[in-house]
C-alpha positions as CSV (number, residue, x, y, z in Angstrom):
1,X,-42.5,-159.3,30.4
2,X,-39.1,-157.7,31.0
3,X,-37.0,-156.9,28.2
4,X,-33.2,-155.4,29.3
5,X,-29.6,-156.8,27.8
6,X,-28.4,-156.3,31.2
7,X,-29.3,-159.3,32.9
8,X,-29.0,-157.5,36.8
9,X,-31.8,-155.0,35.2
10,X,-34.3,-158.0,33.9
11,X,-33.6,-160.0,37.3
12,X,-34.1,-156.5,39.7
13,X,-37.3,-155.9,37.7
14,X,-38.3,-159.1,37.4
15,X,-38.1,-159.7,41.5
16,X,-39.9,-156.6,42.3
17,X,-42.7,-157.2,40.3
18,X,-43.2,-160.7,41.3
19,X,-42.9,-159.4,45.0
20,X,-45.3,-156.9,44.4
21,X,-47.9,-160.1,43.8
22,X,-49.9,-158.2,41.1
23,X,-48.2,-159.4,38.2
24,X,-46.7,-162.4,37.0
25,X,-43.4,-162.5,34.6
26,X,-44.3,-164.4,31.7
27,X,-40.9,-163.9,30.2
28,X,-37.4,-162.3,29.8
29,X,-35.8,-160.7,26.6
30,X,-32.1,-159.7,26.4
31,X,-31.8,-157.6,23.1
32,X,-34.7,-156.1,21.4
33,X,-35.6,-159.2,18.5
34,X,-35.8,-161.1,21.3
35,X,-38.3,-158.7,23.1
36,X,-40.7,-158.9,19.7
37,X,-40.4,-162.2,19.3
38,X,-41.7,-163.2,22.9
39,X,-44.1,-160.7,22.6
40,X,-45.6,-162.4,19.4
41,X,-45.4,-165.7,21.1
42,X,-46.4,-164.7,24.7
43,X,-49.0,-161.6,24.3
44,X,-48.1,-160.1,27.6
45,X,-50.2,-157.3,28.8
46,X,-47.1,-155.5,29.9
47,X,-43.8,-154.9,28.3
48,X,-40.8,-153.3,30.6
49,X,-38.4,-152.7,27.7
50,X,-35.1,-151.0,27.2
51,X,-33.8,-148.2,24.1
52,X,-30.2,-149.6,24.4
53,X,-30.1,-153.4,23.5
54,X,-28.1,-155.4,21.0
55,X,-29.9,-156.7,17.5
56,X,-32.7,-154.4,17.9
57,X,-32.7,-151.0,19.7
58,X,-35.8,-150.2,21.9
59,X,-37.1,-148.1,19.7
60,X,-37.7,-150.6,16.5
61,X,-39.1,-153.0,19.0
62,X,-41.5,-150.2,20.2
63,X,-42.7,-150.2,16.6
64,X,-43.0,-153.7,15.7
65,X,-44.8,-154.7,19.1
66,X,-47.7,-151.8,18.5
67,X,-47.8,-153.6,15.1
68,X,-48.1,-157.4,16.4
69,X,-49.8,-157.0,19.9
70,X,-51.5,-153.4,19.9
71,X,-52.9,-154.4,22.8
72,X,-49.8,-155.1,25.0
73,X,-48.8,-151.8,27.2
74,X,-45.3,-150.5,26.7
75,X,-43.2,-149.2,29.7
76,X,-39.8,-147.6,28.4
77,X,-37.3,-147.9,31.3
78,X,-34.3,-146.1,29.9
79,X,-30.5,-145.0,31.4
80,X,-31.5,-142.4,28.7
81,X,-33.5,-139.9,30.9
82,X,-34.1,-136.7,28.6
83,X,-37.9,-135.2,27.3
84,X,-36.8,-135.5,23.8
85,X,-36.8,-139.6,24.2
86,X,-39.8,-139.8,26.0
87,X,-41.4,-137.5,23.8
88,X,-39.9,-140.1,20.9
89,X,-40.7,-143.2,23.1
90,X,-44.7,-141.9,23.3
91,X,-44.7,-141.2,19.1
92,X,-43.6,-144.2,18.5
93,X,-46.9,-145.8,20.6
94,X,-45.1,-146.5,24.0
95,X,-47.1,-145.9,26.6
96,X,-44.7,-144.5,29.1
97,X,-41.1,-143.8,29.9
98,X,-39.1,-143.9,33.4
99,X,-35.2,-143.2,33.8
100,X,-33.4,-146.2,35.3
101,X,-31.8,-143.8,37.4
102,X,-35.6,-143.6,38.9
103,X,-35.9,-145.3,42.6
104,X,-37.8,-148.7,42.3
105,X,-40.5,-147.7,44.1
106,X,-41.2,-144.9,41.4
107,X,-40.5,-147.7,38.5
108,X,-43.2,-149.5,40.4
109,X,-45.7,-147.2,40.6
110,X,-45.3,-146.9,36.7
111,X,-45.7,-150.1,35.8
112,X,-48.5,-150.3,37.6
113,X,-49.8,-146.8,36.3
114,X,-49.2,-148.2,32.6
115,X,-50.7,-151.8,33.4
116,X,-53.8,-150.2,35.1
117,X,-54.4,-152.4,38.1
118,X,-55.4,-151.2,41.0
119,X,-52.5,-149.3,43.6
120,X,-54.0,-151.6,46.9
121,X,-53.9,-155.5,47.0
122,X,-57.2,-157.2,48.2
């Protein structure tokens, strides 16, 4: 699940990991209540999610998803790219965080790290 209120963030992420062909999209969330509330309905194993979104920030969503689905992995993808939020982002149960500014490839390979499937298609 991809949740960004940019909708050219959710669509670039959402196409990439569809391409990728080792995960399937299940859903799209453009402000943070949003995000929690697909989550509760959906049960994703992966959540791509933002800090800065309208009606709930990032970081109250991080908190109420560990509480609903503590088994659904959280991926911080963030335009804030500093140690203090990913420090924050990891305390709060996230398990990781990647700048935005990152190249695809690298937000890739972190979804992937955080959704543990194998790095080579068979």
């Amino acid at each position: 699940m991809v949740a960004d209120d940019l909708p050219e963030i959710r669509t670039l992420v959402r196409t990439n990991l569809e391409f990728d062909g080792r995960f399937d999209v299940v859903g799209e969330a453009a402000n943070g209540l949003e995000a929690v509330e697909m989550v509760n309905a959906l049960n994703p194993d992966v959540v791509v999610l933002d800090l800065a979104m309208p009606e709930m920030d990032g970081l109250a969503a991080i908190s109420k998803i560990r509480q609903s689905s503590p088994g659904t992995r959280i991926l911080v993808l963030s335009a804030f790219a500093d140690d203090h939020n990913s420090g924050l982002v990891k305390e709060l149960g996230a398990n990781g965080f990647i700048a935005k500014d990152r190249p695809m490839e690298e937000i890739m390979d972190k979804v992937v790290e955080i959704a543990e499937v194998p790095n080579s298609q068979t």
